[in-house]
N, CA, C and O atoms as CSV, one atom per row, in Angstrom:
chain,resi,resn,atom,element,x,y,z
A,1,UNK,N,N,12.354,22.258,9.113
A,1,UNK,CA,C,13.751,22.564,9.026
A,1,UNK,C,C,14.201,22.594,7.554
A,1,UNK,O,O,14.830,23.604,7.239
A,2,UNK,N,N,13.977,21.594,6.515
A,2,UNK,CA,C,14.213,21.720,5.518
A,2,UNK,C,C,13.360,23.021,4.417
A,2,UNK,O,O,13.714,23.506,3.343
A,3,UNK,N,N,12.433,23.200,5.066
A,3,UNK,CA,C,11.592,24.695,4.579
A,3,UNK,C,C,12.788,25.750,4.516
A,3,UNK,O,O,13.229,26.440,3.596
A,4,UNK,N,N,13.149,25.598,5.903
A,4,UNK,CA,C,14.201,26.649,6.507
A,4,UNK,C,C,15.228,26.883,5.278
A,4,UNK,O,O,15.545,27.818,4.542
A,5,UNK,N,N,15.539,25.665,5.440
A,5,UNK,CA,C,17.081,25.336,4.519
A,5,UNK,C,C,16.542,25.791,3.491
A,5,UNK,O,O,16.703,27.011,3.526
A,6,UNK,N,N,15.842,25.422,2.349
A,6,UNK,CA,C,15.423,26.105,1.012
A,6,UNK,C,C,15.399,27.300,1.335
A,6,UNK,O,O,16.255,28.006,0.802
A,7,UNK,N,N,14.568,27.863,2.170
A,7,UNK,CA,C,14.307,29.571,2.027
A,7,UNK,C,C,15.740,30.042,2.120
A,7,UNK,O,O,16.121,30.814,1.240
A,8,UNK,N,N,16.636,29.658,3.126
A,8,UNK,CA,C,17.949,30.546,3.449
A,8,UNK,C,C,18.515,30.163,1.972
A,8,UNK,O,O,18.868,31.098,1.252
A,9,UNK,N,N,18.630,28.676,1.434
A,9,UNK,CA,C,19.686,28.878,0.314
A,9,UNK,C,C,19.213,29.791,-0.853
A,9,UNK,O,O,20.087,30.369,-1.498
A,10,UNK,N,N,17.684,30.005,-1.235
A,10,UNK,CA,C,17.449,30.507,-2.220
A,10,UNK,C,C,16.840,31.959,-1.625
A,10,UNK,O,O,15.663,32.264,-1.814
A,11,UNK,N,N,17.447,32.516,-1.145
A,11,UNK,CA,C,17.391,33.933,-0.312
A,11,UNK,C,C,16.285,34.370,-0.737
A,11,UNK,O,O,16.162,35.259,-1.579
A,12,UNK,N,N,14.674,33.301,0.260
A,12,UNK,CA,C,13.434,34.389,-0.197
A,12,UNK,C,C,13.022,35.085,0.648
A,12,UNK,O,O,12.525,34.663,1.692
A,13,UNK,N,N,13.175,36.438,0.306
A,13,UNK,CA,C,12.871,37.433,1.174
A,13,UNK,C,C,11.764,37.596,2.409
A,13,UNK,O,O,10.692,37.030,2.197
A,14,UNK,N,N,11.860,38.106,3.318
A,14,UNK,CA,C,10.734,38.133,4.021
A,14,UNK,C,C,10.281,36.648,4.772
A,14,UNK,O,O,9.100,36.399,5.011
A,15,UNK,N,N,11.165,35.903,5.035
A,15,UNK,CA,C,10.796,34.556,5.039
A,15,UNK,C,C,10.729,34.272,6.616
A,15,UNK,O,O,11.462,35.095,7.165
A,16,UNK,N,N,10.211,33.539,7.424
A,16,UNK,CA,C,9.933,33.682,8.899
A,16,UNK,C,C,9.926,32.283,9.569
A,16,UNK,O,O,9.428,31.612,8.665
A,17,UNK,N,N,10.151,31.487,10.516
A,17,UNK,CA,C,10.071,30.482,11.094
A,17,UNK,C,C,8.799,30.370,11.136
A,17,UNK,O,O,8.587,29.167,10.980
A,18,UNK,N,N,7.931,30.848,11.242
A,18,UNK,CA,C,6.652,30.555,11.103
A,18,UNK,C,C,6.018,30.423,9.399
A,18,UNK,O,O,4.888,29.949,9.287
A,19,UNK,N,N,6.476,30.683,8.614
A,19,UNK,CA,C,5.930,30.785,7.219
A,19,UNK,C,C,6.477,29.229,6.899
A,19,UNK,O,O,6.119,28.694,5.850
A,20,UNK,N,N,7.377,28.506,7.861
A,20,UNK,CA,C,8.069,27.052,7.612
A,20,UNK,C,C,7.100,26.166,8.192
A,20,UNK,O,O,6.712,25.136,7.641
A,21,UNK,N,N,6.646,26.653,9.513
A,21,UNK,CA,C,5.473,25.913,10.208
A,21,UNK,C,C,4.209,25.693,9.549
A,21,UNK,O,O,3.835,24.521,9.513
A,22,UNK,N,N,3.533,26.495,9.064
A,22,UNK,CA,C,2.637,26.505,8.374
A,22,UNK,C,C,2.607,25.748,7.062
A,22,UNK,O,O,1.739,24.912,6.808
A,23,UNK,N,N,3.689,26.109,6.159
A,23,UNK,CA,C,4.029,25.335,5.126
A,23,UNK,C,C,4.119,23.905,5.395
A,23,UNK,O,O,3.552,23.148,4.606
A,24,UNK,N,N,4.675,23.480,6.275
A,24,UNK,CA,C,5.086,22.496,7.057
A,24,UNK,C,C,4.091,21.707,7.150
A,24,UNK,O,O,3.982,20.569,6.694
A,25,UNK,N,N,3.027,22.593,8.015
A,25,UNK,CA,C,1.701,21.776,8.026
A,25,UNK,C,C,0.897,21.625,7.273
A,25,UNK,O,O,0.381,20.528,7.488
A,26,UNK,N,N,0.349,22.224,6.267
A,26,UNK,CA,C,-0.118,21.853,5.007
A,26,UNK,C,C,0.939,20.662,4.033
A,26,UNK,O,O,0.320,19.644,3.724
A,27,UNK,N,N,2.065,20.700,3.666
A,27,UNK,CA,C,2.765,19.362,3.331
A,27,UNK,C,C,2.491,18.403,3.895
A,27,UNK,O,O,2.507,17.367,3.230
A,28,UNK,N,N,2.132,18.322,5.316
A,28,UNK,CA,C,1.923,17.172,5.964
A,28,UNK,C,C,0.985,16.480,5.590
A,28,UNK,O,O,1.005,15.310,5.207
A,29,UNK,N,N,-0.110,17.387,5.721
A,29,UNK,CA,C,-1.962,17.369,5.410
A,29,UNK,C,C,-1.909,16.609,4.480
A,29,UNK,O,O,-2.156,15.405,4.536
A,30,UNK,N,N,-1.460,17.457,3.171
A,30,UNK,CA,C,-1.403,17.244,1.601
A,30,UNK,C,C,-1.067,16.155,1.277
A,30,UNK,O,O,-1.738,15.444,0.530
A,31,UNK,N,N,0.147,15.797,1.833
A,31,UNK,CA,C,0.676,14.559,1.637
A,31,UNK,C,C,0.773,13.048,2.739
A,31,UNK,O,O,1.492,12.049,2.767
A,32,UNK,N,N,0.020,13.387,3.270
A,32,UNK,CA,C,0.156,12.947,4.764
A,32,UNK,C,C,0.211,10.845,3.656
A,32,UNK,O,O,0.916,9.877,3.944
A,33,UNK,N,N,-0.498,10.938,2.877
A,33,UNK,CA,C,-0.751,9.165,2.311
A,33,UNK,C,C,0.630,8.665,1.871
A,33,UNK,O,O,0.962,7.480,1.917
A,34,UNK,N,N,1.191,9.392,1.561
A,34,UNK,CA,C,2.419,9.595,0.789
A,34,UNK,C,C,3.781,9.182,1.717
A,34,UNK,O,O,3.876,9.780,2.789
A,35,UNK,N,N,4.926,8.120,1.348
A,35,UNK,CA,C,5.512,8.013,2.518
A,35,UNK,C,C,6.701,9.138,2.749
A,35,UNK,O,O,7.217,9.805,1.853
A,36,UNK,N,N,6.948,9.182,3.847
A,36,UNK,CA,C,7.591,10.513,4.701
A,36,UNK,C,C,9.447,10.809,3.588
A,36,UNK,O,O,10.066,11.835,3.305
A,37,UNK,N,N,9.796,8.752,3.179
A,37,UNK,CA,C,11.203,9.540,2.636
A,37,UNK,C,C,11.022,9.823,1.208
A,37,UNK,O,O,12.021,9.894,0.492
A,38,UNK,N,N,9.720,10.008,0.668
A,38,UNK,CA,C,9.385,10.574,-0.688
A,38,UNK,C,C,9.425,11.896,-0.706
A,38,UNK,O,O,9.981,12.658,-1.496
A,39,UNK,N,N,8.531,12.182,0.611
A,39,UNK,CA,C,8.182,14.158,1.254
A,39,UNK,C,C,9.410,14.908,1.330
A,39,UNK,O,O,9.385,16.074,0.934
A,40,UNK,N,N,10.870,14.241,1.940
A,40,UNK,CA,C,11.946,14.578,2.498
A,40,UNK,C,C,12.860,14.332,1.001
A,40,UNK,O,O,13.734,15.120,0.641
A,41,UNK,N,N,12.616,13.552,0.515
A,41,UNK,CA,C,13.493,13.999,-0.777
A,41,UNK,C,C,12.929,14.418,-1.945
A,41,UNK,O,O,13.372,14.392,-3.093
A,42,UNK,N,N,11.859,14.820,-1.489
A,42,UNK,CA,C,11.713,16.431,-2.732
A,42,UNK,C,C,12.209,17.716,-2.313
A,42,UNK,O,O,12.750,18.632,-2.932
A,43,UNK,N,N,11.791,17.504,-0.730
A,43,UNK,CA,C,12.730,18.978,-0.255
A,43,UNK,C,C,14.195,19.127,0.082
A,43,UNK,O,O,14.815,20.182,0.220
A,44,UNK,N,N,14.768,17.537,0.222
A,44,UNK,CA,C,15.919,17.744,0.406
A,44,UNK,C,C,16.484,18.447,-0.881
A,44,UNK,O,O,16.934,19.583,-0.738
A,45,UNK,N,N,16.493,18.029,-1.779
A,45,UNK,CA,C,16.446,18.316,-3.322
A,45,UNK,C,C,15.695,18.515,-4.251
A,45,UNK,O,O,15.769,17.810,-5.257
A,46,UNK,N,N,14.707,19.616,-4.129
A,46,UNK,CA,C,13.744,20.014,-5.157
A,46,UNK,C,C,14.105,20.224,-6.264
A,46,UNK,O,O,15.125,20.790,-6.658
A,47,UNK,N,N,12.478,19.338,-7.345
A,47,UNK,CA,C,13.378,19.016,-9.021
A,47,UNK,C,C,13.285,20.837,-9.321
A,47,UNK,O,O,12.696,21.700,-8.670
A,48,UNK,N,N,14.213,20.958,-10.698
A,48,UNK,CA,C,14.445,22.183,-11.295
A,48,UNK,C,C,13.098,22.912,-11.668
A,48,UNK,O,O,12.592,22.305,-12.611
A,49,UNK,N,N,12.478,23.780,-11.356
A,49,UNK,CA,C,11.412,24.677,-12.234
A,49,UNK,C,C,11.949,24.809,-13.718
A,49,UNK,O,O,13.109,24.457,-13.927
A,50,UNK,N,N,11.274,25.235,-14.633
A,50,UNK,CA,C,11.374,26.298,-15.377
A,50,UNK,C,C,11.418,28.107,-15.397
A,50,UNK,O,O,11.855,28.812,-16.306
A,51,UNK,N,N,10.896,28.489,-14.259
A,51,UNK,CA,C,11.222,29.755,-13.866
A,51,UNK,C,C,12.043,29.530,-12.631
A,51,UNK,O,O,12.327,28.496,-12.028
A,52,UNK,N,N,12.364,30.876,-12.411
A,52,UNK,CA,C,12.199,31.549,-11.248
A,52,UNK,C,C,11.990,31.036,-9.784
A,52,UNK,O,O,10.759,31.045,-9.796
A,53,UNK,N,N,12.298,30.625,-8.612
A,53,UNK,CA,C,11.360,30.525,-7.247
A,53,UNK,C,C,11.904,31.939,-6.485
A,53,UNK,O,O,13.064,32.070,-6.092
A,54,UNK,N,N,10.940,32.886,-6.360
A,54,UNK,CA,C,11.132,34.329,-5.730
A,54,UNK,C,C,10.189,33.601,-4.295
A,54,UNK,O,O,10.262,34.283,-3.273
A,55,UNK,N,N,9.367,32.330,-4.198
A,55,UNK,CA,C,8.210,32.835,-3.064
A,55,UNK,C,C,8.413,30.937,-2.984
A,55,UNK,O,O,8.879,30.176,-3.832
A,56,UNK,N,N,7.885,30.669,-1.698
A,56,UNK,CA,C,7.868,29.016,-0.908
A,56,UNK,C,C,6.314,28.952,-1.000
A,56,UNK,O,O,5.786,29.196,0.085
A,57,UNK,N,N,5.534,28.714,-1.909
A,57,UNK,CA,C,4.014,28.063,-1.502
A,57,UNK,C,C,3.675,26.678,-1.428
A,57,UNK,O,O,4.442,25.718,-1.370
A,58,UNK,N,N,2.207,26.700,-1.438
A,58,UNK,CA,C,2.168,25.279,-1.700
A,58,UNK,C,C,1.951,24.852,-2.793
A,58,UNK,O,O,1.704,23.646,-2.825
A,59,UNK,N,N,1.941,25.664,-4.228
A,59,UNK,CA,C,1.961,25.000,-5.392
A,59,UNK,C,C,3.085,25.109,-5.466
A,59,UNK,O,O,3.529,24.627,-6.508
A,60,UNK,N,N,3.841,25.557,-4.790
A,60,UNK,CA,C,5.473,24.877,-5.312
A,60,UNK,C,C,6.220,24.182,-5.297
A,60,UNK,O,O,7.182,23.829,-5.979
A,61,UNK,N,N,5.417,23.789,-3.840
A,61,UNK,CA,C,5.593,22.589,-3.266
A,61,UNK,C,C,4.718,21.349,-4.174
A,61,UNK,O,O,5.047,20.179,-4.369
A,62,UNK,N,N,3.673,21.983,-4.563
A,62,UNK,CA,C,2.845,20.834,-5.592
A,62,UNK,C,C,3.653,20.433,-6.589
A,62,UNK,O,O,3.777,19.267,-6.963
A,63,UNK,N,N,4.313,21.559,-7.114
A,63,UNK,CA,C,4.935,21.333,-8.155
A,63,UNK,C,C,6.017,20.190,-8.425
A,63,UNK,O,O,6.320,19.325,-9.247
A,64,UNK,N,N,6.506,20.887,-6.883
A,64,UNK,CA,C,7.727,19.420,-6.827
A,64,UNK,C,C,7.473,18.139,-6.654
A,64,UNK,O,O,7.937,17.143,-7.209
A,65,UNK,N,N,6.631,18.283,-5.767
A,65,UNK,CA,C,5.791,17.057,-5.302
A,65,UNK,C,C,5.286,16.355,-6.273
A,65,UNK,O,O,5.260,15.132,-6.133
A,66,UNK,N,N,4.736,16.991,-7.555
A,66,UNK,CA,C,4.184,16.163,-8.570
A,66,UNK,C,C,5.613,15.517,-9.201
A,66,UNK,O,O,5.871,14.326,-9.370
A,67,UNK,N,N,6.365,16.569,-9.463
A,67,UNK,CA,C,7.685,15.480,-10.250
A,67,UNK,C,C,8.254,14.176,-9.909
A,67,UNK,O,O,8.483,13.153,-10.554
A,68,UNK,N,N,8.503,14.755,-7.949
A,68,UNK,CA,C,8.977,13.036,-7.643
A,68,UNK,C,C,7.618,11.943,-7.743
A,68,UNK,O,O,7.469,10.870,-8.327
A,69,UNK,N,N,7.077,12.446,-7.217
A,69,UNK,CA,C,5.618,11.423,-7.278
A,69,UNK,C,C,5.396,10.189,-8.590
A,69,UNK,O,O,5.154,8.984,-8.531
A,70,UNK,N,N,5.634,11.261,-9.909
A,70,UNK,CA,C,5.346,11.027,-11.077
A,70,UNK,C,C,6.907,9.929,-11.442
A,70,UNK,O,O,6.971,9.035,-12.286
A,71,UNK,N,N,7.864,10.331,-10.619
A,71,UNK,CA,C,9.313,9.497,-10.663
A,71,UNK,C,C,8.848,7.952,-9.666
A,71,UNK,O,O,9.086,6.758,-9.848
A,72,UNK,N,N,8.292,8.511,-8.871
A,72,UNK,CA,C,7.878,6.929,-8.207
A,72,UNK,C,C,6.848,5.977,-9.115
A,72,UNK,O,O,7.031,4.814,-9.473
A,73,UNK,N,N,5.945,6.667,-9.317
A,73,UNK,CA,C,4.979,5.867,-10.028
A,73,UNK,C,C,5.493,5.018,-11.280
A,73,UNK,O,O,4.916,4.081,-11.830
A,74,UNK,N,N,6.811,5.629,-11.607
A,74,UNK,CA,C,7.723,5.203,-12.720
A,74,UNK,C,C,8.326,3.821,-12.380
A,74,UNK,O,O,8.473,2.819,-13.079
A,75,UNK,N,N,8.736,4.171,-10.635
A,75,UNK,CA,C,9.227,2.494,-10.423
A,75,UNK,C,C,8.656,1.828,-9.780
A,75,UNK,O,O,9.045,0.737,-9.362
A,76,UNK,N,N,7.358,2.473,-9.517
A,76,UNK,CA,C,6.601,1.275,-8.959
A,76,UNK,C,C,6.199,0.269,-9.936
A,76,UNK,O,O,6.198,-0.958,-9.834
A,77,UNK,N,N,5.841,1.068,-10.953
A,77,UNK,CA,C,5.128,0.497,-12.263
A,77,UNK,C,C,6.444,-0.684,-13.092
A,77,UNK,O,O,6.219,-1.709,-13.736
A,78,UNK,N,N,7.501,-0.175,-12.826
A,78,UNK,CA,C,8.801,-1.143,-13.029
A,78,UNK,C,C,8.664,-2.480,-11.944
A,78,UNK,O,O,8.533,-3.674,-12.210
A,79,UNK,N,N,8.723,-1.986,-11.004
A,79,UNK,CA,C,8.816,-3.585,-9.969
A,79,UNK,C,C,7.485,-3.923,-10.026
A,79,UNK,O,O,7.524,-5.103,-9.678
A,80,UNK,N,N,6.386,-3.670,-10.227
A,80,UNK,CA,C,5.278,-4.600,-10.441
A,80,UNK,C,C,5.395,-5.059,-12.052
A,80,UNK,O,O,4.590,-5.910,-12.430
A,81,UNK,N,N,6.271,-4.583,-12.920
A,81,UNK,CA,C,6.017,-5.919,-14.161
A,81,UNK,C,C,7.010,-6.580,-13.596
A,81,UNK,O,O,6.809,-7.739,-13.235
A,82,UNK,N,N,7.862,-6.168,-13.471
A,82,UNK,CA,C,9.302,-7.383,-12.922
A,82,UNK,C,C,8.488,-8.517,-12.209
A,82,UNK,O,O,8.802,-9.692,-12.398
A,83,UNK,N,N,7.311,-8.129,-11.286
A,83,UNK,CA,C,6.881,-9.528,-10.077
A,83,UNK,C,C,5.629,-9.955,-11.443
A,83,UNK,O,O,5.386,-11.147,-11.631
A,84,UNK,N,N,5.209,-9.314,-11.957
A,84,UNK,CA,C,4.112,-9.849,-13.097
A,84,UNK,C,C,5.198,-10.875,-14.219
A,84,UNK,O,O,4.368,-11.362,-14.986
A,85,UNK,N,N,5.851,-11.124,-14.424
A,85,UNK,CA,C,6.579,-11.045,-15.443
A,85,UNK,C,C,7.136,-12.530,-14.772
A,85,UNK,O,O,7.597,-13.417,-15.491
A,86,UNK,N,N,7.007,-12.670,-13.141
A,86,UNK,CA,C,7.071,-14.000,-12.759
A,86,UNK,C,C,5.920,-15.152,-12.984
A,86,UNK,O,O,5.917,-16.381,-13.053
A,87,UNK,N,N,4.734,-13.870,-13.076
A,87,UNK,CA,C,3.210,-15.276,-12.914
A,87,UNK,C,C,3.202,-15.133,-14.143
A,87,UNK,O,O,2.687,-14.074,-14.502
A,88,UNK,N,N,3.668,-15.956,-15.150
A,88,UNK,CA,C,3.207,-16.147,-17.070
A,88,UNK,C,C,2.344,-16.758,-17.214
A,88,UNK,O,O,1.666,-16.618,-18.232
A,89,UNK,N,N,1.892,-18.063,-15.853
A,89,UNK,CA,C,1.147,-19.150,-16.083
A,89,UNK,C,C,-0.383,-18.565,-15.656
A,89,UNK,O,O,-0.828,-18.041,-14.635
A,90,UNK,N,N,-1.077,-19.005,-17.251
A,90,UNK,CA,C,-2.415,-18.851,-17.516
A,90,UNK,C,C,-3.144,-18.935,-16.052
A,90,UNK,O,O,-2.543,-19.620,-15.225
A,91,UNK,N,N,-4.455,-18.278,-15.602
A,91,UNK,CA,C,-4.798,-19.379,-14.453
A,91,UNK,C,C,-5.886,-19.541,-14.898
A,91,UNK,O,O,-6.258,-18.729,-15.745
A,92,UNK,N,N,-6.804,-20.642,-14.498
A,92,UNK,CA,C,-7.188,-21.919,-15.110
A,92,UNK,C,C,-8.834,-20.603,-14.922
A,92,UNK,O,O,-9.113,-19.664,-14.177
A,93,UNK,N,N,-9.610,-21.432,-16.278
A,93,UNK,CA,C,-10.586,-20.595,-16.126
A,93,UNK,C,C,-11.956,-21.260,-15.005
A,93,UNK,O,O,-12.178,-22.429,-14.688
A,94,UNK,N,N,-12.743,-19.891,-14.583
A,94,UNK,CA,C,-13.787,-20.852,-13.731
A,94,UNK,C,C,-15.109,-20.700,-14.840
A,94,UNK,O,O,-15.271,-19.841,-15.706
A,95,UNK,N,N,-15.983,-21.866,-14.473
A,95,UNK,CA,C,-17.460,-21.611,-14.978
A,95,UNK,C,C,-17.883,-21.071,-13.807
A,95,UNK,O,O,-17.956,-21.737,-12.774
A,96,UNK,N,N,-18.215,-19.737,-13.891
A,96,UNK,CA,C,-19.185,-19.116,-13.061
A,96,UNK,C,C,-20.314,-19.578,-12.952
A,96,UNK,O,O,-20.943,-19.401,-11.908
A,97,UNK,N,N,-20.863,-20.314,-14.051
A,97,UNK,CA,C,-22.883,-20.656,-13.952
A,97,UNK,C,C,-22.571,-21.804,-13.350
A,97,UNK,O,O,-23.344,-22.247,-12.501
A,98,UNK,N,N,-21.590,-22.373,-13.622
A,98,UNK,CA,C,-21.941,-23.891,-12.580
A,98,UNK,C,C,-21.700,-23.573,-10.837
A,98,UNK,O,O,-22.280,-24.041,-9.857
A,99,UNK,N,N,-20.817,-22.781,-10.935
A,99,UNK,CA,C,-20.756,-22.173,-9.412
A,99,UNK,C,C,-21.816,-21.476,-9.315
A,99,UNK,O,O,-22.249,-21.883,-8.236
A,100,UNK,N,N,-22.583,-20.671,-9.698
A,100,UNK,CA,C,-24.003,-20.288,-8.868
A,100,UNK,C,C,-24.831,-20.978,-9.127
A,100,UNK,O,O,-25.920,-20.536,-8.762
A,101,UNK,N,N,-24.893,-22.448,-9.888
A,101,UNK,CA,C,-25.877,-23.193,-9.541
A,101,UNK,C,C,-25.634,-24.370,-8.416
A,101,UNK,O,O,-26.410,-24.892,-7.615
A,102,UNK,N,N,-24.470,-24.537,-8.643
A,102,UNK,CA,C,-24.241,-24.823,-7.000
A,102,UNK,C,C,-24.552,-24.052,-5.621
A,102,UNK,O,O,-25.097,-24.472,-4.601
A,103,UNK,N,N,-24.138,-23.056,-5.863
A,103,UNK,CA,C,-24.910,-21.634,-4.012
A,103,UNK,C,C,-25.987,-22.268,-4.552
A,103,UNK,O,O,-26.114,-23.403,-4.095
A,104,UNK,N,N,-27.166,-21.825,-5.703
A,104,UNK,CA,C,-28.345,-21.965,-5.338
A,104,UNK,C,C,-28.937,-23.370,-4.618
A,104,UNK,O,O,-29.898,-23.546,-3.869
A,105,UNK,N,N,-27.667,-24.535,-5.329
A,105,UNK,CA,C,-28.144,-26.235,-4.598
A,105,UNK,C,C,-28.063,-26.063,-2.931
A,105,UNK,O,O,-28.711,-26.648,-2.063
A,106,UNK,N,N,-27.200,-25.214,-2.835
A,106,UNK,CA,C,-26.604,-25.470,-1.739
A,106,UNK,C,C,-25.042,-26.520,-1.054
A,106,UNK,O,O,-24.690,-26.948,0.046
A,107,UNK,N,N,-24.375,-26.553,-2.812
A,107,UNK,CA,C,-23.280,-27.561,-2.927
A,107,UNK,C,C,-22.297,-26.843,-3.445
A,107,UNK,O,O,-21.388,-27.366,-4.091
A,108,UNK,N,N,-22.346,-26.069,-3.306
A,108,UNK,CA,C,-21.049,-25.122,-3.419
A,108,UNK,C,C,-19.741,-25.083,-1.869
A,108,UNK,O,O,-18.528,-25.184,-2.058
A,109,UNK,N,N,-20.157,-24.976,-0.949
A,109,UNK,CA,C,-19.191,-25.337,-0.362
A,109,UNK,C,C,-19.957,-26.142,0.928
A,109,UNK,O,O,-21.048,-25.867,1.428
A,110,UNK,N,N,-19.074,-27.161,1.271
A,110,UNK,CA,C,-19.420,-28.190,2.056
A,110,UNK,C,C,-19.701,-27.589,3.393
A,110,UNK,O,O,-19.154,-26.655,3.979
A,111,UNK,N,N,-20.810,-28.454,3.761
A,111,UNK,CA,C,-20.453,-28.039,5.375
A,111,UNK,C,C,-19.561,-28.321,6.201
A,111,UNK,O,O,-18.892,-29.354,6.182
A,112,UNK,N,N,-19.476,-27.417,7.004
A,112,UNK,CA,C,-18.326,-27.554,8.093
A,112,UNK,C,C,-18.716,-28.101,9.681
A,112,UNK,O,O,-19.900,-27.782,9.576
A,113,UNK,N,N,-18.661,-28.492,10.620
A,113,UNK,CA,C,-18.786,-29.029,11.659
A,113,UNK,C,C,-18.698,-27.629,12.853
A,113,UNK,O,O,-17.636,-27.145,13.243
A,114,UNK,N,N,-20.211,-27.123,13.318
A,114,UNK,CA,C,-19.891,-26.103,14.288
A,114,UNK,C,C,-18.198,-25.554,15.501
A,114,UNK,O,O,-17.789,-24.583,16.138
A,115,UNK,N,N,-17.797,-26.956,15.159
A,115,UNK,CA,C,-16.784,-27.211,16.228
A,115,UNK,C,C,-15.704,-27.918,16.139
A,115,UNK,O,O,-16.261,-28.905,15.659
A,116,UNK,N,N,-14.556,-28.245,16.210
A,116,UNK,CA,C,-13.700,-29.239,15.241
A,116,UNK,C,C,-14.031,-30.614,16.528
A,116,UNK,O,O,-14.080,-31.777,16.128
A,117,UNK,N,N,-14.166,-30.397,17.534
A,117,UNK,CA,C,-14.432,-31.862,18.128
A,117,UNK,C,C,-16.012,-32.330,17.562
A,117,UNK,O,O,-16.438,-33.261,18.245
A,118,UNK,N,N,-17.060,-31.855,16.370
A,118,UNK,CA,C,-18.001,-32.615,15.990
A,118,UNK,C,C,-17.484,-32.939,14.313
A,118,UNK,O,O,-18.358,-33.163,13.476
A,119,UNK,N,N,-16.117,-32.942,13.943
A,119,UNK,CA,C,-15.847,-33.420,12.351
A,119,UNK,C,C,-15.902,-34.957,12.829
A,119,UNK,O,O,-15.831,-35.507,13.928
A,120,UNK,N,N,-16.037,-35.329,11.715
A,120,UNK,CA,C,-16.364,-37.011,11.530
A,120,UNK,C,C,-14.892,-37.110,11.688
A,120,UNK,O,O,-14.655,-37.576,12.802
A,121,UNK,N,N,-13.590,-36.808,10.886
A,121,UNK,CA,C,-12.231,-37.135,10.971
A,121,UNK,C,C,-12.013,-37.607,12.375
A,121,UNK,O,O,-11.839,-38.762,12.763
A,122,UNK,N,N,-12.049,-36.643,12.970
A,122,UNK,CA,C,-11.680,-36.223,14.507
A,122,UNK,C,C,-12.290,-37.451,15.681
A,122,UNK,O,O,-11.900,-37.835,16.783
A,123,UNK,N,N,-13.376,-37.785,14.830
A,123,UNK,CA,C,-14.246,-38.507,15.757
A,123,UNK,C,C,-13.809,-39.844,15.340
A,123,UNK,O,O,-13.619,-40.663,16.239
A,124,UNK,N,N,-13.627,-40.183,14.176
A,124,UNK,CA,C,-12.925,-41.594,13.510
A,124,UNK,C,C,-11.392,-41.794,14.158
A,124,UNK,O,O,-10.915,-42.798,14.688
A,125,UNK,N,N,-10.969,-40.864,13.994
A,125,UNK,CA,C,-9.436,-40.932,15.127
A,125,UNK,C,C,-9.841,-41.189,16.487
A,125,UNK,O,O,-9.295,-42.054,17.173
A,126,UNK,N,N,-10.703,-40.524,16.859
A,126,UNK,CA,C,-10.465,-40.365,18.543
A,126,UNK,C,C,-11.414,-42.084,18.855
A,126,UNK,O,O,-11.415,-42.773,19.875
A,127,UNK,N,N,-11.905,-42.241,17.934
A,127,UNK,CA,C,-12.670,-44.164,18.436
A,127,UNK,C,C,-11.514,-44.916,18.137
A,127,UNK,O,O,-11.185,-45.904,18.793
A,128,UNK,N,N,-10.818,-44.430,17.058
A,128,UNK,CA,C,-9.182,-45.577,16.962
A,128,UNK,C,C,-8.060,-45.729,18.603
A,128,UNK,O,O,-7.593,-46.567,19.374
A,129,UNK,N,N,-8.113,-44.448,18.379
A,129,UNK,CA,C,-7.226,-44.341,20.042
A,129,UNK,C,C,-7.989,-44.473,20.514
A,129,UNK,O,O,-7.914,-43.375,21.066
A,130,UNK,N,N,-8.839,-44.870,20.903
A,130,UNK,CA,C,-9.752,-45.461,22.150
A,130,UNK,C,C,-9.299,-46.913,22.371
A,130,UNK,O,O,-8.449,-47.421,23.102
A,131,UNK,N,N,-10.093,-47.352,21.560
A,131,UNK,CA,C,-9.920,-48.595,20.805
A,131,UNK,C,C,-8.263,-49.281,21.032
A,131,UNK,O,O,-8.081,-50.322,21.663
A,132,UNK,N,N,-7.363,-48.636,20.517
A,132,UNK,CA,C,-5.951,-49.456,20.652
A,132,UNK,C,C,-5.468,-49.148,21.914
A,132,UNK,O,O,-4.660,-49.954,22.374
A,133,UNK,N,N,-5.895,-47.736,22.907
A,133,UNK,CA,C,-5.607,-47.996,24.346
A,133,UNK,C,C,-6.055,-49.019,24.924
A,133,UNK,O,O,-5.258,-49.761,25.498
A,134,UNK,N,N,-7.466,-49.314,24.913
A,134,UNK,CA,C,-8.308,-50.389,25.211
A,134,UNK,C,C,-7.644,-51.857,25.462
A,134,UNK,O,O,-7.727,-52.588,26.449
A,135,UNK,N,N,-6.831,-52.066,24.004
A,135,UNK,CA,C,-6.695,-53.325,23.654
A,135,UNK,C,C,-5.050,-53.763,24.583
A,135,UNK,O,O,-4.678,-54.909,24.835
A,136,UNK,N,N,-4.404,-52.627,24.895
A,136,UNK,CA,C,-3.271,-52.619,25.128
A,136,UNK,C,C,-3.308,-53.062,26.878
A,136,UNK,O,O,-2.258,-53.160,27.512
């Protein structure tokens, strides 16, 4: 529909409900990663050329498509220093060689208990409540 709308406002000749479909579907394709109210406001308002638009393709659509694109990447790149600009604090460095000589000990990370009813915790609690039902 918005194909439509461009072709009628910029009176391109020869222009067909089907030349919108098609177009249509290649924008989709093309841009399909891209989210839908980025797609819809390049065509709602496509940026200015430097020439001429006599014809609706898909590099013209590239064309536009690259401008807003290149306008997003502008604020994405803004709100990710804004959230960077929260973490200032250093983070702490690791020794990598002492961590792979630990994997190779085999003390790098502890074992875990196949099952949480075989952790020692679990089992030290559950003899306490035994134990003080018992006594009661």
């Amino acid at each position: 529909m918005l194909l439509d709308k461009i072709a009628k406002l910029w009176q391109i000749p020869n222009w067909t409900v089907e030349n919108s479909v098609l177009l249509a579907g290649w924008t989709f394709e093309t841009y399909r990663f891209e989210p839908l109210e980025v797609v819809l406001r390049c065509l709602n308002n496509p940026p200015a050329r430097n020439e001429k638009t006599w014809r609706l393709t898909p590099e013209v659509i590239q064309e536009w498509m690259s401008v807003v694109l290149d306008e997003e990447a502008v604020k994405r790149e803004r709100e990710h220093n804004k959230t960077k600009a929260l973490f200032k604090e250093a983070l702490p460095d690791v020794d990598y060689e002492s961590f792979k000589k630990r994997i190779d000990d085999g003390t790098a990370m502890p074992e875990k208990p196949k099952h949480w009813s075989q952790d020692p915790k679990y089992k030290e609690s559950k003899e306490q409540y035994l134990k003080s039902r018992n006594k009661g």
